[in-house]
N, C-alpha and C positions, 0 to 999 in steps of 0.2 A: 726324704731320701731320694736324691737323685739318680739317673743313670745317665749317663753321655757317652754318645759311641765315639771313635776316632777310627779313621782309614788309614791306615796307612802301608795299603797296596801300592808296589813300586819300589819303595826306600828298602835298603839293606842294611845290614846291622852297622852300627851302631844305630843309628838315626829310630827304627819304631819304640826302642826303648829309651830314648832320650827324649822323644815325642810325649811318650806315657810320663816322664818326669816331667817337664814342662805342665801337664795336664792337671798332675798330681797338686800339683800348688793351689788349684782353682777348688779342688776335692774336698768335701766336709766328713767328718766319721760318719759312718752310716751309707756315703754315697756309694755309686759303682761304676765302673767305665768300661766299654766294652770297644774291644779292640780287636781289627782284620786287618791280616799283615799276609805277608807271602813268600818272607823270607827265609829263606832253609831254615836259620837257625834261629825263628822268632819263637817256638815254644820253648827250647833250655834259655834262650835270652833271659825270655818272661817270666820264665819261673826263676830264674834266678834275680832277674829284679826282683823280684815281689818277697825272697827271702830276704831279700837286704834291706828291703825298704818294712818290711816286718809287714807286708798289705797281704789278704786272702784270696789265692788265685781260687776264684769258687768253682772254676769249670774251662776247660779246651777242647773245640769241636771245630771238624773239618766242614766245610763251605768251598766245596770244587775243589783251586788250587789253593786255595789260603788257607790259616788256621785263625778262629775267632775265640779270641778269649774273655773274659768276663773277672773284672776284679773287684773287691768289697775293700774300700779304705775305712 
């Protein structure tokens, strides 16, 4: 079981959660990705991808200005 981080400080929405899609392809069951963004509205993004995409958002924690999230495919 993998974990792979992604950056993706800078981009505004749409872009960190079509970033996390693109990622997702690479993803096996079991793996995790973790991801730091810093876009206003990158936690309801996130958590709304991950309801759609049916993935476990295991955890969201603040890091200065950004928000680091943590997913379980």
């Amino acid at each position: 079981m993998a974990v792979s981080e992604l950056d993706v400080r800078g981009l505004r929405c749409p872009q960190p959660t079509l970033k996390i899609t693109v990622m997702s392809i690479k993803m096996k069951p079991g793996d995790s990705l973790e991801v730091v963004a810093d876009c206003p509205t990158f936690e309801k993004d996130v958590r709304d991808w991950c309801a759609r995409a049916r993935k476990t958002l295991v955890w969201v924690r603040e890091e200065g200005t950004a928000k680091k999230v943590h997913i379980r495919f």
